[in-house]
N, C-alpha and C positions, 0 to 999 in steps of 0.2 A: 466686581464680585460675581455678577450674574455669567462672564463671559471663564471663568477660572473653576466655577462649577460645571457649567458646560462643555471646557476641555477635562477635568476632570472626570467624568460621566464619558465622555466620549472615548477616554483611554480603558477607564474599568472594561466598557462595551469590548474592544479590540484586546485586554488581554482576557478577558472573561471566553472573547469565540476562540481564541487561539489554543486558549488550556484545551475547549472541547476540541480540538478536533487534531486525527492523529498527524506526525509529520512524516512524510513519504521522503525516505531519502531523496537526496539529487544525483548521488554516487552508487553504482553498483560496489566497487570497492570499496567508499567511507560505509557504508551498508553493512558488508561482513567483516568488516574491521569496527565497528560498534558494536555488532550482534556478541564479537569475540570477549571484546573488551566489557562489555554489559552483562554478558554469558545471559544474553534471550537469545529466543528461538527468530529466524527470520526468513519472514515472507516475502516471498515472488510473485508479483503478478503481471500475468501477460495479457495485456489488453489492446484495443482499438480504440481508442477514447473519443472516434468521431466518427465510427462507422460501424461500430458493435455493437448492437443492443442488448446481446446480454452483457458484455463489458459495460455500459453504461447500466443497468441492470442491477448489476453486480456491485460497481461502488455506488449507488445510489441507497440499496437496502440492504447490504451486509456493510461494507469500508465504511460507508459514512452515520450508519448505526450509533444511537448515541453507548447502546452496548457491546459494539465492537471498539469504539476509540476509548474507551474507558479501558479497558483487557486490553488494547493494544499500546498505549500509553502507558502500561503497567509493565508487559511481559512480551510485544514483538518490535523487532524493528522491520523496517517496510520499504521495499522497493518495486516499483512498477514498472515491468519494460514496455514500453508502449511503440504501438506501432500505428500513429493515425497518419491518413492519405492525404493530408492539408499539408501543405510545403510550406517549409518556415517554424515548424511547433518545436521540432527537436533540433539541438545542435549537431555537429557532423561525430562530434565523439561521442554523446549521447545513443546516436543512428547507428553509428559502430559498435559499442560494448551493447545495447540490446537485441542488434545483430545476432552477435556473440554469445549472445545468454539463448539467444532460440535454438541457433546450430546443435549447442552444447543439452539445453533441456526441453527445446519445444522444436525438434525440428519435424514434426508433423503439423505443426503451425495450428494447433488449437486454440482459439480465444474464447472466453476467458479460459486461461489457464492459470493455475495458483498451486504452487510451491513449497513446501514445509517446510527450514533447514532448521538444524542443532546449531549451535552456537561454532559448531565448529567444520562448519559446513556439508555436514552429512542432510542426505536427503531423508523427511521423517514420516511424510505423507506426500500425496499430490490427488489436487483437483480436478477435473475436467469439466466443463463447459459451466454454467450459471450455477449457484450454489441455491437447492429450494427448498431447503429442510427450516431453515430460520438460522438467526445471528446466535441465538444461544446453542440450536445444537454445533454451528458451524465453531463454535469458542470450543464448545466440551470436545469435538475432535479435533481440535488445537493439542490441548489438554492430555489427548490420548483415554481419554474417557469412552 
């Protein structure tokens, strides 16, 4: 009895973190092919996840905000192109389409950089470098507020 409460408590825990926290596509294309499909708005972001500090920064107190994955869980879908200097993190296609995504939107090579699209991949806004205003006004210029 004692061991069936405990796996049970143990799953609530695993789906209870999982609800909070938003899902970062793996796909740049499954990305704007759900944005399209879902008709949300969807975020790019260009980071260094092991050697940026405002990219680490930046998902620490806006992306991982309990008031950003609530609103983003709601109305974005989300892709990170990430470019960290640890060999092994990304796959070689991974390494390629976020190649790809800088040429095309960051080839000044800004990090953080962050993204805006329409559902149908119009560009709506775009960010440059760490976001310091706070997670709610960063949501209301989501919004276009």
């Amino acid at each position: 009895m004692k061991k069936a409460i405990l796996i049970s408590l143990i799953s609530l825990f695993f789906v209870a973190n999982h609800v909070q926290s938003q899902q970062w596509q793996p796909s740049w294309n499954a990305a704007k092919q759900l944005a399209k499909t879902e008709n949300k708005k969807l975020l790019l972001s260009f980071s260094g996840s092991d050697w940026c500090l405002p990219c680490m920064r930046m998902r620490k107190f806006v992306f991982s905000s309990d008031d950003f994955v609530k609103y983003a869980n709601q109305h974005l879908i989300l892709y990170n192109a990430d470019f960290p200097r640890k060999k092994g993190t990304l796959t070689k296609e991974q390494i390629a389409v976020n190649g790809s995504l800088a040429d095309k939107y960051n080839s000044e090579g800004h990090f953080p950089f962050t993204i805006l699209f329409d559902p149908n991949g119009k560009i709506i806004k775009e960010w440059n470098g760490l976001y310091t205003n706070g997670v709610v006004n960063f949501i209301q210029e989501i919004n276009g507020e």
